[in-house]
LUMTORVEX-762146 format. One record per residue (C-alpha): residue number from 1; residue in three letters; x, y, z. Coordinates in pm, 1 decimal. Layout:
<nodes>
+-----+------+----------+----------+----------+
| seq | type |        x |        y |        z |
+-----+------+----------+----------+----------+
| NUM |  ALA |        X |        Y |        Z |
...
+-----+------+----------+----------+----------+
</nodes>
This chain:
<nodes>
+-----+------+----------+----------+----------+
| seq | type |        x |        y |        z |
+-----+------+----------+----------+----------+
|   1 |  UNK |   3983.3 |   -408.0 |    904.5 |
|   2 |  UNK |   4193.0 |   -137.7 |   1039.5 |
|   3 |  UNK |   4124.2 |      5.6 |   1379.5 |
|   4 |  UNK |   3990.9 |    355.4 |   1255.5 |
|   5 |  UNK |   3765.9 |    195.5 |   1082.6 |
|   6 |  UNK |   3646.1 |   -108.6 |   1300.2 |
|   7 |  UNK |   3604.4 |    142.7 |   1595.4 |
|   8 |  UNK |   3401.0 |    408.5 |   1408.8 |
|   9 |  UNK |   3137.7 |    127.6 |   1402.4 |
|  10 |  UNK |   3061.1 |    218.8 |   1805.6 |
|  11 |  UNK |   2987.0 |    577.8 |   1767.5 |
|  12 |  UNK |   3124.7 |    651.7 |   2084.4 |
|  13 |  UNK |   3422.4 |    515.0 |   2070.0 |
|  14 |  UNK |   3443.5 |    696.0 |   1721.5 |
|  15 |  UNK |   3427.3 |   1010.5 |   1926.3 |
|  16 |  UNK |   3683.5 |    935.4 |   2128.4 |
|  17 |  UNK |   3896.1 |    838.8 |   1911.4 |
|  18 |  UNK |   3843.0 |   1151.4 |   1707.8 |
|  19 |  UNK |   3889.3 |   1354.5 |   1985.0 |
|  20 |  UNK |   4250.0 |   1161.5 |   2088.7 |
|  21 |  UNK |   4367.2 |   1196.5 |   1737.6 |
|  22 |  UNK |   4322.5 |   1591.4 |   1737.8 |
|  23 |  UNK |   4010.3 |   1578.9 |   1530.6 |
|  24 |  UNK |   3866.6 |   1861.0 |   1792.2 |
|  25 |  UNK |   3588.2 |   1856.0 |   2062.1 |
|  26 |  UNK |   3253.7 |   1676.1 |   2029.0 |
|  27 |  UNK |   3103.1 |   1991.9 |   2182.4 |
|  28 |  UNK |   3273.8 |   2238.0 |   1930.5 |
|  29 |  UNK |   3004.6 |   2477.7 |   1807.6 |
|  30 |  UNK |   3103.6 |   2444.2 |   1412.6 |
|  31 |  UNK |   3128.7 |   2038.0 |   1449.1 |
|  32 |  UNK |   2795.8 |   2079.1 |   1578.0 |
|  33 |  UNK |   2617.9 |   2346.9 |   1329.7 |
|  34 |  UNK |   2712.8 |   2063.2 |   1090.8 |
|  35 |  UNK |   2545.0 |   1770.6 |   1236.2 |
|  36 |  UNK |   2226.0 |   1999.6 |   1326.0 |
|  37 |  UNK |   2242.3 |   2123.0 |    908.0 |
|  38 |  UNK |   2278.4 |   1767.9 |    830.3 |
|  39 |  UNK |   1953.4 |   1701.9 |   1015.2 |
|  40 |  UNK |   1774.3 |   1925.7 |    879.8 |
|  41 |  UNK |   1862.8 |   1822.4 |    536.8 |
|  42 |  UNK |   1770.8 |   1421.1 |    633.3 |
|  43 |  UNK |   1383.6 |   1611.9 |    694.1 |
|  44 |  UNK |   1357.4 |   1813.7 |    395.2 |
|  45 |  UNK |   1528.7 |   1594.1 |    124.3 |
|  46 |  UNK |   1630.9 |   1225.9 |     37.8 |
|  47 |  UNK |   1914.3 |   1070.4 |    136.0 |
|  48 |  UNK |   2050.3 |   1035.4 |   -146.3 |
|  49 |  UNK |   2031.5 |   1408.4 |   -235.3 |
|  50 |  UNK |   2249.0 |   1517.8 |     89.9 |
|  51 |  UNK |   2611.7 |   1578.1 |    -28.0 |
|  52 |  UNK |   2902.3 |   1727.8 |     54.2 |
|  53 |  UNK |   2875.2 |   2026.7 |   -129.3 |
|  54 |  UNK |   2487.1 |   2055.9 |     -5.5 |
|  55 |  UNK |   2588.7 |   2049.2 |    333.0 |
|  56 |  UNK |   2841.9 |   2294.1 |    284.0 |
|  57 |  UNK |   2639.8 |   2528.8 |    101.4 |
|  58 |  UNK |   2386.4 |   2519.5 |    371.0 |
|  59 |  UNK |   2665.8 |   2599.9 |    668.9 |
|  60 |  UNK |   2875.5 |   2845.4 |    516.6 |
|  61 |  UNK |   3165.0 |   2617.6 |    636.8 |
|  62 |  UNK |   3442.2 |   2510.4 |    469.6 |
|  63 |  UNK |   3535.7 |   2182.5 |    319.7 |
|  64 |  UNK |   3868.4 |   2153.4 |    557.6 |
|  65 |  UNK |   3651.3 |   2262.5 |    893.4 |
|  66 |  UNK |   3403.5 |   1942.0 |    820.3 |
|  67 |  UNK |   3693.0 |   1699.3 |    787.0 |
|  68 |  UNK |   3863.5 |   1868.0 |   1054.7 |
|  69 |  UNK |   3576.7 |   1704.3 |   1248.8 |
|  70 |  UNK |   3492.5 |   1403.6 |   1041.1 |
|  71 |  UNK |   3686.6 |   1143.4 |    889.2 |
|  72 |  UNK |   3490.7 |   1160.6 |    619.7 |
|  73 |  UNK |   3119.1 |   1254.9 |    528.9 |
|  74 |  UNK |   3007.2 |    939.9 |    558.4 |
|  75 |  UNK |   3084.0 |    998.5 |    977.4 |
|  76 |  UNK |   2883.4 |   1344.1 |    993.0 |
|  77 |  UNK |   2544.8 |   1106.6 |    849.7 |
|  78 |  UNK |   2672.3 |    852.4 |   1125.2 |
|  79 |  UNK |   2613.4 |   1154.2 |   1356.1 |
|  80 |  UNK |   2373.8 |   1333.4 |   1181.8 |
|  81 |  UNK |   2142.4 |   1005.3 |   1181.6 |
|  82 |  UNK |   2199.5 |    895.6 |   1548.4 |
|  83 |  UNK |   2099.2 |   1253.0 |   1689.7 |
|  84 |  UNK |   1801.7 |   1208.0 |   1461.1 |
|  85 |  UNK |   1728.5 |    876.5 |   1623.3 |
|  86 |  UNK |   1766.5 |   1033.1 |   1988.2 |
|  87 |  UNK |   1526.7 |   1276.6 |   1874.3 |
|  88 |  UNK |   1247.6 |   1038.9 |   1740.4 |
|  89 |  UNK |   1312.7 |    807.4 |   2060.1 |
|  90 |  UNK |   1326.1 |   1093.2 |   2349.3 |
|  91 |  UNK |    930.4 |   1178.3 |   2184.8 |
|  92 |  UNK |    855.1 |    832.5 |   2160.5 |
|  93 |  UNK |    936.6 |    793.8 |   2546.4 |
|  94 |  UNK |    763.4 |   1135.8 |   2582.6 |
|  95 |  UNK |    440.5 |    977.4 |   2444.8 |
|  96 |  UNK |    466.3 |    701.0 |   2634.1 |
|  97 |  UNK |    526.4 |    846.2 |   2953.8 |
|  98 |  UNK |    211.4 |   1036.0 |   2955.5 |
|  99 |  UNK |     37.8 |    771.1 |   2902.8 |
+-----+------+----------+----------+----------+
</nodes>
């Protein structure tokens, strides 16, 4: 396994390393108008359905912008699905806390 790919497996360090290698900032406004599309997508359609070109259409953005930022679109679901997560956990822990 090659270290691009054995790293991307810890998001963070996937960041990182994205960052070091030129691949822009985390906080850049278009990387994140993708992963907050790509969101929205995983709530209004399967999995399955959510493509490239979907995800594209959606953000206006060009196909050399997302891999500016991603490796490949397999990374922005990796995103896309972790800030999902975060979401469903930080209402979870909401819940609870009023409890």
């Amino acid at each position: 396994m090659n270290a691009p790919s054995r790293l991307r497996a810890s998001s963070c360090w996937a960041r990182e390393y994205s960052a070091a290698m030129g691949r822009g900032s985390i906080d850049h406004a278009t990387r994140q108008r993708l992963i907050d599309t790509t969101v929205g997508l995983m709530d209004a359609l399967p999995t399955e359905d959510i493509t490239v070109e979907v995800v594209l259409k959606e953000t206006g953005i060009t196909r050399g912008s997302l891999y500016h930022f991603f490796d490949d679109f397999s990374e922005l679901l990796e995103e896309a699905f972790l800030k999902r997560f975060a979401a469903h956990v930080e209402v979870s822990a909401a819940a609870i806390r009023s409890i």
